[in-house]
N, C-alpha and C positions, 0 to 999 in steps of 0.2 A: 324209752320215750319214742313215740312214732314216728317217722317222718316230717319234713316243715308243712307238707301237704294237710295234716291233723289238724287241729283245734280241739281244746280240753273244751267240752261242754258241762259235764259234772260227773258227781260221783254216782255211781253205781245204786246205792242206798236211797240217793234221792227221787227213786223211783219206787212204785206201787205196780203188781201186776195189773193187766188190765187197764191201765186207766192213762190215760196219756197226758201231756204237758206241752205248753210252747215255749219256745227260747227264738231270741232273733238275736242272730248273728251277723256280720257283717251286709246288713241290710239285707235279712233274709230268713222269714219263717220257716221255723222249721220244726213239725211235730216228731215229738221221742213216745216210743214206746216200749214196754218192755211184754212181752208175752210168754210164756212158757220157761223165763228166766234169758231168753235172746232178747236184743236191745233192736232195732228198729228206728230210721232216721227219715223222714220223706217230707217236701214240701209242706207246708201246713197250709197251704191257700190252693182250695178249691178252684179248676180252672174249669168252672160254669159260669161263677160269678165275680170269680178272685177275691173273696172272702176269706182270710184266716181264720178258719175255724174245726178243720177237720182232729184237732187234737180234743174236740168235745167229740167227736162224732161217738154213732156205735159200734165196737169191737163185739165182731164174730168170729171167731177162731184169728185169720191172720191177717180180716178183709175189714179197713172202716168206713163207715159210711157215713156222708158228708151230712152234719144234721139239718141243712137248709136246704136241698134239694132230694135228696136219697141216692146221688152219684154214689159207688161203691168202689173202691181201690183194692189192691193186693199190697199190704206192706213189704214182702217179700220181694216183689218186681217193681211197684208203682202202678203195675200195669191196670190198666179202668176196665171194671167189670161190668160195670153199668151207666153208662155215661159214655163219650167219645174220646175223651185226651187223656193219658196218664199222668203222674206228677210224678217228680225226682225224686229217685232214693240215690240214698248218700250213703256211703261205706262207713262203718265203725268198726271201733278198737274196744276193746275193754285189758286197761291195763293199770294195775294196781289198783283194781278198786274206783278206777277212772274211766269214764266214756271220752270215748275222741272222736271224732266227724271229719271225714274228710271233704273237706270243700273247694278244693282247688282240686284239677285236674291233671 
């Protein structure tokens, strides 16, 4: 089990390549993604309009983009490819078949 700093978000299964999901956790969006079989954890509100929506957005290889504006993020950084402000990526665990999040610092 991972540190107290983790939180179990789900299992592993409950995910589909490609396609993302929201979970809000302690007052806090947050799109999952699984791509290439790596798991992927970032802000899920768009900081153009702060919209929670970027777990519809489009997946191009590692990059989504917000589907209400066409911002473009790096799931791997957060870092904004198209757009000004990056959003937070969160560290994950994959254990037993478990994703964990880490959301404390």
């Amino acid at each position: 089990m991972p540190d107290n700093s983790y939180t179990k978000i789900c299992k592993t299964e409950a995910l589909r390549e490609n396609v993302g999901i929201k979970i809000r956790i302690q007052q806090k969006d947050i799109g999952i993604f699984k791509i290439n079989g790596e798991i992927f954890a970032v802000s899920n509100v768009c900081p153009h309009n702060r919209a929670s929506v970027l777990h519809n957005g489009q997946l191009t290889g590692y990059e989504i983009t917000c589907p209400h504006h066409g911002w473009v993020f790096d799931l791997k950084t957060g870092e904004c490819l198209k757009g000004y402000k990056e959003i937070h990526k969160y560290d994950t665990i994959i254990e037993n078949g478990e994703i964990w999040i880490k959301l404390k610092d």
